[in-house]
N, C-alpha and C positions, 0 to 999 in steps of 0.2 A: 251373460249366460244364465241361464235359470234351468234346474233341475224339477223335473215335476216327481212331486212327492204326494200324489195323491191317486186315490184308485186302486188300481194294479201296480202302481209305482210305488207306495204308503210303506212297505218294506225302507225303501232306499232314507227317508225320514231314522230309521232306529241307525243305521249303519252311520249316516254323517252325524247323528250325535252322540253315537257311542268312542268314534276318529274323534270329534270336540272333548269329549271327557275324557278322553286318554290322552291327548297332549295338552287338557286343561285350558282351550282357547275357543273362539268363537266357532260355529260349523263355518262359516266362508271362510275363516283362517284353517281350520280341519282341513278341508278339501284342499287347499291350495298346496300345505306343507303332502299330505300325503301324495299329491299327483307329485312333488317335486321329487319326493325323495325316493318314491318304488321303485324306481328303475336302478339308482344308486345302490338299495337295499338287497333286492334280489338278486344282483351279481354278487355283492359281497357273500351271501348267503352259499351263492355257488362258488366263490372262490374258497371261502374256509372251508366247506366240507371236501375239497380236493383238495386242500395241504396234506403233502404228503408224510408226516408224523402223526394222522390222524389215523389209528387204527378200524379197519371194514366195519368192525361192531359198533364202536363210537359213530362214522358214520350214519350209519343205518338210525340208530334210536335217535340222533338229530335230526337225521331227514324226516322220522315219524312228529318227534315234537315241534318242529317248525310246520310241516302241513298243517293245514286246515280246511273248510268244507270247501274252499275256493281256488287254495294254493295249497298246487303237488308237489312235493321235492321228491326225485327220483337219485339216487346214487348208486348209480352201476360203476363197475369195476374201474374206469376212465374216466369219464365225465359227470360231475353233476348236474341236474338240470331242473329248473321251474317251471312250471307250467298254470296260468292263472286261466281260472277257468270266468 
């Protein structure tokens, strides 16, 4: 498989070696552990913020500090939810 990282693509270059510098491994080791594990991740994400000892407020300022410009967390009254954009 081959990613093209150049052009209009030259963004996606900063992204897989900033994933390599954060779990401190190669970019094709980067990619592979991050495809494996976002799916894992982002339910756990939804399952804690719906523990029900988690106060609305707490909620809420987690759901802000886990987004990012990509990944939404919404925490309405029942259900939390992710949304990757």
């Amino acid at each position: 498989m081959r990613i093209r990282t150049d052009g209009e693509y030259a963004h996606r270059e900063d992204t897989i070696e900033a994933a390599a510098n954060r779990l401190d491994c190669n970019k094709t080791h980067a990619v592979l552990v991050s495809c494996e594990v976002v799916g894992d991740v982002l339910n756990g994400v939804e399952d804690a913020l719906e523990h029900p000892d988690l106060p609305p407020r707490i909620r809420r300022e987690l759901a802000e500090t886990i987004s990012t410009r990509r990944v939404d967390v919404k925490v309405p009254e029942t259900k939390a939810s992710v949304r990757v954009d």
